[in-house]
C-alpha positions as CSV (number, residue, x, y, z in Angstrom):
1,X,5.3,17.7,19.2
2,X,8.6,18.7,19.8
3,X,11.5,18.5,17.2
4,X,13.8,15.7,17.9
5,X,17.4,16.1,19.1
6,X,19.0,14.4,16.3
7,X,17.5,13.8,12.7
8,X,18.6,10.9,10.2
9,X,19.5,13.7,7.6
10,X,22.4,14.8,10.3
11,X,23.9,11.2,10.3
12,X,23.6,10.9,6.2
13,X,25.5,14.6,6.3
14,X,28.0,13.8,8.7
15,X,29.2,10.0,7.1
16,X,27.3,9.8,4.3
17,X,30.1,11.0,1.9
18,X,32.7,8.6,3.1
19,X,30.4,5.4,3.4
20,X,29.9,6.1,-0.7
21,X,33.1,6.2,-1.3
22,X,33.7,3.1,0.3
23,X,30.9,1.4,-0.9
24,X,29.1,1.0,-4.8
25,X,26.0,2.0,-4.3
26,X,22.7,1.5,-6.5
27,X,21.1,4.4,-7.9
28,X,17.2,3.6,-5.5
29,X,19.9,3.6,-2.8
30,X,22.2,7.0,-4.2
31,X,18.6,8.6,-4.8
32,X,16.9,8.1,-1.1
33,X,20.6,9.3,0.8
34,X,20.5,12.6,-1.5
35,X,17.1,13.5,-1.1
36,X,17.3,12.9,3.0
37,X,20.3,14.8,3.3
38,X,19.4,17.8,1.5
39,X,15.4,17.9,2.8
40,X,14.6,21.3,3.9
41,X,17.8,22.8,3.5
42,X,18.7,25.8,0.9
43,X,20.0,23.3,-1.6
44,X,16.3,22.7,-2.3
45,X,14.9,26.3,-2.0
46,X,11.9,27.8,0.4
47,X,10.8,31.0,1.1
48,X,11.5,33.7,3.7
49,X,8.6,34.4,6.2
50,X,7.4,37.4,8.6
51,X,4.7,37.5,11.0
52,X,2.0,40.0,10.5
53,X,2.0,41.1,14.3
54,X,5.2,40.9,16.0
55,X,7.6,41.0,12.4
56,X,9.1,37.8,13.5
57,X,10.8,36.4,10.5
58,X,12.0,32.3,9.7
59,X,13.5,30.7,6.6
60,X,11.5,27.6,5.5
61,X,13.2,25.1,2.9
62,X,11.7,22.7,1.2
63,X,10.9,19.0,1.7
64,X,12.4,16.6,-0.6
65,X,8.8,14.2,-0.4
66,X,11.5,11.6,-1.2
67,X,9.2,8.3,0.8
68,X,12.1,7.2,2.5
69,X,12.5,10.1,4.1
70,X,11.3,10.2,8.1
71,X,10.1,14.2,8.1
72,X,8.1,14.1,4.9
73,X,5.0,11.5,5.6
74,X,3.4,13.7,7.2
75,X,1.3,15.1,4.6
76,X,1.8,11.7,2.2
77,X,-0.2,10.1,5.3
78,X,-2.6,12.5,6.1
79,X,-3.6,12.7,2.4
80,X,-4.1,9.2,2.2
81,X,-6.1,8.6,5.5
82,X,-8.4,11.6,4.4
83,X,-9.2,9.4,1.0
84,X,-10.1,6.2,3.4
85,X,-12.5,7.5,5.7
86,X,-15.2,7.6,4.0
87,X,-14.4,3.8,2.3
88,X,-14.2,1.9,5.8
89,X,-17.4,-0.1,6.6
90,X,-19.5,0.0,10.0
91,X,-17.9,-3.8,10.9
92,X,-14.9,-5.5,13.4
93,X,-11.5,-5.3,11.3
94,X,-8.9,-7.9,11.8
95,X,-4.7,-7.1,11.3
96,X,-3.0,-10.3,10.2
97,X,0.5,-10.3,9.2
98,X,2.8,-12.1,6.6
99,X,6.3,-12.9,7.0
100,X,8.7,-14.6,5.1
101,X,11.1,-16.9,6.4
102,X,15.1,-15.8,6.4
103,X,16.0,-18.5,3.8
104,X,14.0,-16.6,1.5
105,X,14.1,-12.9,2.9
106,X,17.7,-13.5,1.9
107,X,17.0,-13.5,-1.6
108,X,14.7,-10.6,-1.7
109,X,17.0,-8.5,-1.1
110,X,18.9,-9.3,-4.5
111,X,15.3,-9.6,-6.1
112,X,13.3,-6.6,-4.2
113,X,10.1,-5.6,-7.0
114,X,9.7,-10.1,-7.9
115,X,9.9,-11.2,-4.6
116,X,7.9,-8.4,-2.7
117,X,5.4,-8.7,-5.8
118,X,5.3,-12.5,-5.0
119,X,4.7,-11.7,-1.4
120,X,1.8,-9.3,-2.0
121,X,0.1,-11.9,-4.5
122,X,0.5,-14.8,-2.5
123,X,-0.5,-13.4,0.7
124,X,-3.6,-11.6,-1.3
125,X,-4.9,-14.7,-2.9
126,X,-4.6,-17.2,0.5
127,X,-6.9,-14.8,2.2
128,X,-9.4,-14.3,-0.8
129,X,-9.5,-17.8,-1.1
130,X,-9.9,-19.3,2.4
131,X,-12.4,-16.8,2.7
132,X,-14.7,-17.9,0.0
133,X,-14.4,-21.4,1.1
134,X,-18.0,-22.4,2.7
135,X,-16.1,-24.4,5.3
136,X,-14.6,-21.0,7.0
137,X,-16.2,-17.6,6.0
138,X,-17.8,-18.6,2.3
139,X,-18.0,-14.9,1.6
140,X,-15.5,-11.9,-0.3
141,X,-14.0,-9.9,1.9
142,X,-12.2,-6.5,1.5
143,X,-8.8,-5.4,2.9
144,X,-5.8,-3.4,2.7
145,X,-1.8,-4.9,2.7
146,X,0.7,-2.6,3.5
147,X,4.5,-4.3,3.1
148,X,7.3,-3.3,5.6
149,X,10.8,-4.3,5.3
150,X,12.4,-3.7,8.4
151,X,12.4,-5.2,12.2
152,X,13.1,-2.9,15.1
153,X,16.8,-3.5,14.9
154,X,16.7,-2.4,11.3
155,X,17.7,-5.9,10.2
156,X,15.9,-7.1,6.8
157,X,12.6,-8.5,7.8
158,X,10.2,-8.8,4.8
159,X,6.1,-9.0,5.9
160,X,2.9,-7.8,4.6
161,X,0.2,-6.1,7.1
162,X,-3.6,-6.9,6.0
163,X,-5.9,-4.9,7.7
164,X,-9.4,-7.2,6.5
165,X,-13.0,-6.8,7.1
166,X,-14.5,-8.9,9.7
167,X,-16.8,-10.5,6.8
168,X,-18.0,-10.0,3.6
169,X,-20.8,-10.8,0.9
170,X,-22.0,-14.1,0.2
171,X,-21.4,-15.9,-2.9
172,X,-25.2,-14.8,-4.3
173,X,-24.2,-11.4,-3.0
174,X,-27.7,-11.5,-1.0
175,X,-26.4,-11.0,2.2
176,X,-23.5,-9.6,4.5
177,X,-21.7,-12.8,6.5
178,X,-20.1,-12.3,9.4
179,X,-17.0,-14.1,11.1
180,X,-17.2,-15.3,14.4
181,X,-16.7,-13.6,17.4
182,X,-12.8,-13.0,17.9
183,X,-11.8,-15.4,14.9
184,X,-11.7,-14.8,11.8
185,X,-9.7,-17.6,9.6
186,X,-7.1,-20.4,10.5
187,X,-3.5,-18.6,10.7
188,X,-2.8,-22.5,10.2
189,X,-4.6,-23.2,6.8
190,X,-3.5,-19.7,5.9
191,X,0.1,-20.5,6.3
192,X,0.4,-23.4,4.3
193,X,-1.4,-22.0,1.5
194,X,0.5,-19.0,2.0
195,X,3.4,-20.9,1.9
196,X,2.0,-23.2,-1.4
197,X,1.2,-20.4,-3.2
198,X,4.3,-18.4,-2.6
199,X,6.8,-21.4,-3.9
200,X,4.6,-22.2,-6.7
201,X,4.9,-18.4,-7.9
202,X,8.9,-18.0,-6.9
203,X,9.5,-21.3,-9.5
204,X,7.8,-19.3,-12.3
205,X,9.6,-15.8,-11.3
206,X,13.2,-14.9,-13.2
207,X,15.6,-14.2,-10.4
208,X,19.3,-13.0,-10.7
209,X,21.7,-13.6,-8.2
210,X,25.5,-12.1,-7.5
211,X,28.1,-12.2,-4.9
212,X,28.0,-14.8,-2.2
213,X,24.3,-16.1,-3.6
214,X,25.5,-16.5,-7.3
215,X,25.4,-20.6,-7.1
216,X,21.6,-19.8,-6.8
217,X,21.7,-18.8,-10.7
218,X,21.3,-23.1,-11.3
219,X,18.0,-24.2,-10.4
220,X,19.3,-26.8,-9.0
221,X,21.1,-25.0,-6.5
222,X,18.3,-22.6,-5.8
223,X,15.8,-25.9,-5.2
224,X,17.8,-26.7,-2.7
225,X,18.7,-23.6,-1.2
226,X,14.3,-23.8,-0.7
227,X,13.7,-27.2,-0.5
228,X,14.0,-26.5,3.7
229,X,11.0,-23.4,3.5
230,X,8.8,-26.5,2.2
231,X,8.9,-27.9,5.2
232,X,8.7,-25.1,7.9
233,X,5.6,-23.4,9.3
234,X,5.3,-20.0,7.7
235,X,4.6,-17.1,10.2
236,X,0.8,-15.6,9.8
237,X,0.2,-13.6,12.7
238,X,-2.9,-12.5,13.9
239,X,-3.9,-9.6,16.5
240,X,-6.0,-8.7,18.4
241,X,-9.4,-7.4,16.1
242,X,-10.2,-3.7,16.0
243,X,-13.3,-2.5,17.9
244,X,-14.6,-0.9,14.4
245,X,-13.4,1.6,11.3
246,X,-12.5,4.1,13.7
247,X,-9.6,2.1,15.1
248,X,-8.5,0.7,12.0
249,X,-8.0,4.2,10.7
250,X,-6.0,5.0,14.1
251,X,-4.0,1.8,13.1
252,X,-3.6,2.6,9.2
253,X,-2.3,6.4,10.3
254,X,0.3,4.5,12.3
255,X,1.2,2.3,9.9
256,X,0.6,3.0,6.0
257,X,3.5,5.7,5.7
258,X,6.2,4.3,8.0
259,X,10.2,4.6,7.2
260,X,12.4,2.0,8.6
261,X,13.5,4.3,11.4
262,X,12.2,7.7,12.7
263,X,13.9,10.3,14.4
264,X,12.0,9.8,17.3
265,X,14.4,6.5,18.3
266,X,17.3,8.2,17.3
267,X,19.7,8.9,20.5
268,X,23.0,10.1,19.8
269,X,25.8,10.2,17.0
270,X,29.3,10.6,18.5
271,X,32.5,9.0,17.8
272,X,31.3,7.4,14.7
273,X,28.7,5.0,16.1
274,X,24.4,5.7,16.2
275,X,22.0,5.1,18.7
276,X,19.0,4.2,18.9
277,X,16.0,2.8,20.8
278,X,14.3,-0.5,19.4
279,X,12.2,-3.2,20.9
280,X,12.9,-6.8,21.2
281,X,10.0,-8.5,20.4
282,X,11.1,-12.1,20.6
283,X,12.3,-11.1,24.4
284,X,9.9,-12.0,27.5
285,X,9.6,-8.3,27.7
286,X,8.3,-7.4,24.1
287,X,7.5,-3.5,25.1
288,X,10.6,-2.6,27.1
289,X,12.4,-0.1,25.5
290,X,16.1,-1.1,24.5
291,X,19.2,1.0,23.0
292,X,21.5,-0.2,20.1
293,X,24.9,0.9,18.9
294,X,26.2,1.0,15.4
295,X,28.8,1.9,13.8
296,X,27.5,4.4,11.5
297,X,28.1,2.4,8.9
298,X,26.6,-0.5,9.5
299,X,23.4,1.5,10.9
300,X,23.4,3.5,7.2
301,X,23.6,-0.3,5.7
302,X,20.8,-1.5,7.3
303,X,18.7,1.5,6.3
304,X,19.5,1.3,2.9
305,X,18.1,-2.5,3.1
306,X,15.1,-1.1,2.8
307,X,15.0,1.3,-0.2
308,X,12.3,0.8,-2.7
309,X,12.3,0.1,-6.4
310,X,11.1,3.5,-7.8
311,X,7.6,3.6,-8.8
312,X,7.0,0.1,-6.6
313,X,3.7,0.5,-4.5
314,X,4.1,-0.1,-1.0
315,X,0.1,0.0,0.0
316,X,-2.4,-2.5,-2.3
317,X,-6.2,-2.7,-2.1
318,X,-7.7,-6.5,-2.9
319,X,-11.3,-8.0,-2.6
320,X,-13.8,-5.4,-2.1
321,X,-11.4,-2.5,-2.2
322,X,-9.8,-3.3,-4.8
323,X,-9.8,-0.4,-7.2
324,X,-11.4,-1.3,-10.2
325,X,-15.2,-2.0,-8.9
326,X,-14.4,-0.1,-5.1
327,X,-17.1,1.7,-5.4
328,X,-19.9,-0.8,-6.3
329,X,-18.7,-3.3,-3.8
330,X,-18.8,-0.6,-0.8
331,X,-22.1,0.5,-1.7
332,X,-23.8,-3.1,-2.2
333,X,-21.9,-3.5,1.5
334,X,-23.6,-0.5,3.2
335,X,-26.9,-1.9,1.6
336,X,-26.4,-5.5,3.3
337,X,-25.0,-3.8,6.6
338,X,-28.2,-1.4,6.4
339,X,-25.6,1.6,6.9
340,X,-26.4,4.7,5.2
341,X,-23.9,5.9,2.2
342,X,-21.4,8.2,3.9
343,X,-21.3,12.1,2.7
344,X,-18.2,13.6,1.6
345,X,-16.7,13.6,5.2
346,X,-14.0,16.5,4.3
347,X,-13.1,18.2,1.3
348,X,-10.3,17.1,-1.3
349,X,-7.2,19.6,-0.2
350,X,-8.2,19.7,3.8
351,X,-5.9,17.7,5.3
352,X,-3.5,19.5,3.2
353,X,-5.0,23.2,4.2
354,X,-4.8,22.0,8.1
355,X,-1.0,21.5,8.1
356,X,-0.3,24.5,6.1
357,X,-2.8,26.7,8.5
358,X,-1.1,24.8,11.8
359,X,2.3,25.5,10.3
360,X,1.1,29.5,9.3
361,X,0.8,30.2,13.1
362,X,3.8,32.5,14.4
363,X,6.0,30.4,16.8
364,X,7.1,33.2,19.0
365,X,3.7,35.8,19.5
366,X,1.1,33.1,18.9
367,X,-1.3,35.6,17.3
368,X,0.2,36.3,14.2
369,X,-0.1,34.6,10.6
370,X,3.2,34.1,8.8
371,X,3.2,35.9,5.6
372,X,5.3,34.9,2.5
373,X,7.6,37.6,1.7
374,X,10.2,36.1,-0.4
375,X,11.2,33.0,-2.5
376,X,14.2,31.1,-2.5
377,X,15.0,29.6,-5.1
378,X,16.9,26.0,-5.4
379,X,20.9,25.9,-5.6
380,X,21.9,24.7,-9.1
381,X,25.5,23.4,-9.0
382,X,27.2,24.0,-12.1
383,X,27.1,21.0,-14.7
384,X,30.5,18.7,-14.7
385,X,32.2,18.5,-17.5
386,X,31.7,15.4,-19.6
């Protein structure tokens, strides 16, 4: 795959400085823009390379594995995937999606770790528990919810994604029940106890609002401001099902380590405005590819939207997956399903080992091995005075 033309870290170097100094940042906001700008560059150190056949030598920096960062998933993803395969079960998977509506999207953004929290729990127990019911599946299922921020125009767009098993195990845990054919559970009843669940949780959660949303701080104020949600269909989406684990793991590498923008849609950067492809999916033509122009400050705004609370998990395992009896639950499924226990299907350390191998390959004879020669160590800028 070919190196794109332009890289986010270019546009945080080129008006980076000045949009701080025009704007008072938050420290998960100062953190991300630091790391991105100064990924693989000297300022974090490397080592100098040679090739063993033809002496071709290259400089390699760093990564800052900072997760906002678009050229450091990579690995994060490949990692993760490698710890999955061998969990997934011979059955259909389903992708249903969570959204919340703007009224309250608005307020996550002064509220990010309660309100995402909220989201995940809510969305996590309305599946769990229209499953069990007899009159729908009457069976615990297992799934993975993976929360994403953004919309294709970078605009704040709160969901959850829950890749779910097309069943689960009975109540008696006797037997593996299966969903219907192309149907899993009602978006419908899922919505409104989606939507139940969520407001009942929001009411107990201790919010803080400031600026334009500081009225909200009276309860009063803030019943109102939601008493409109109460009444509106919440958005559950569901796709089109999976043919089996094999595409859900195609999916989950797509999905599970995402940014809010890669460099791939990035176009151009000149005369102080960013471009950028997107899609419009709310458009007759959903796929059609589209271009946008921002100021570049308003396009680093609406990437910073979507900074996470430091040590805030982004990917959450419930039902059977969940992490404290995982590995009971999968083999009592493989049992009902009649599936034989999966070996180790790679070693810890190989996705790892691949991308360090594919990267060791000299870029200019083909033959050679890059050999470490040298390390370069990280620049330390002087301490300023208190």
């Amino acid at each position: 795959m070919s190196r794109p033309s332009l890289e986010l870290a270019s546009i945080f170097r080129q008006h980076g400085g000045s949009y701080r100094n025009q704007h008072a940042l938050a420290l998960e906001q100062l953190k991300p823009m630091h790391a991105i700008e100064i990924c693989r560059t000297a300022a974090l150190g490397g080592h100098i390379e040679r090739c063993g056949h033809c002496q071709h030598q290259r400089i390699s920096y760093n990564s800052c594995r900072n997760r906002h960062c678009p050229k450091c998933q990579t690995l994060a993803r490949q990692q993760w995937l490698e710890r999955r395969k061998g969990e997934l079960l011979p059955t259909t998977y389903y992708h249903l999606v969570f959204t919340l509506p703007p009224a309250i999207a608005q307020l996550a953004l002064q509220n990010k770790k309660a309100i995402y929290n909220i989201l995940f729990n809510a969305s996590a127990e309305a599946l769990l528990t229209i499953a069990r019911d007899p009159r729908h599946l009457g069976a615990s299922i297992g799934f993975f919810s993976i929360l994403h921020t953004w919309g294709q125009n970078l605009m704040h767009h709160p969901h959850v994604h829950c890749v779910v098993t097309g069943g689960g195990i009975d109540t008696a845990q006797q037997r593996w029940v299966s969903c219907r054919k192309n149907f899993f559970l009602s978006v419908r009843v899922l919505s409104r106890l989606f939507r139940r669940l969520f407001l009942e949780q929001l009411a107990k959660a201790k919010l803080s609002f400031h600026g334009q949303l500081v009225h909200l701080n009276e309860k009063a104020n803030l019943r109102g401001h939601l008493a409109a949600t109460r009444k509106q269909d919440w958005v559950v989406y569901a796709k089109a099902p999976f043919g089996g684990p094999d595409k859900a793991i195609e999916y989950l590498g797509r999905y599970t380590h995402k940014v809010a923008i890669g460099n791939h849609r990035l176009i151009g950067d000149s005369d102080g405005k960013v471009s950028f492809r997107y899609k419009n999916y709310s458009s007759p033509d959903p796929q059609r590819q589209r271009v946008m122009t921002l100021q570049a400050d308003e396009f680093i705004r609406r990437f910073l939207l979507h900074t996470i609370p430091a040590g805030f998990q982004r990917i959450r395992h419930y039902g059977l997956y969940a992490n404290r009896n995982r590995e009971a639950n999968l083999k009592l499924c493989r049992e009902l399903l009649k599936a034989p226990q999966p070996s180790l299907l790679s070693p810890p350390g190989k996705a790892k080992a691949e991308i360090i191998q594919a990267a060791s390959h000299c870029p200019v004879c083909k033959l050679g091995t890059m050999l470490r020669e040298m390390k370069l160590y990280p620049i330390r800028w002087p301490a300023r005075p208190p």
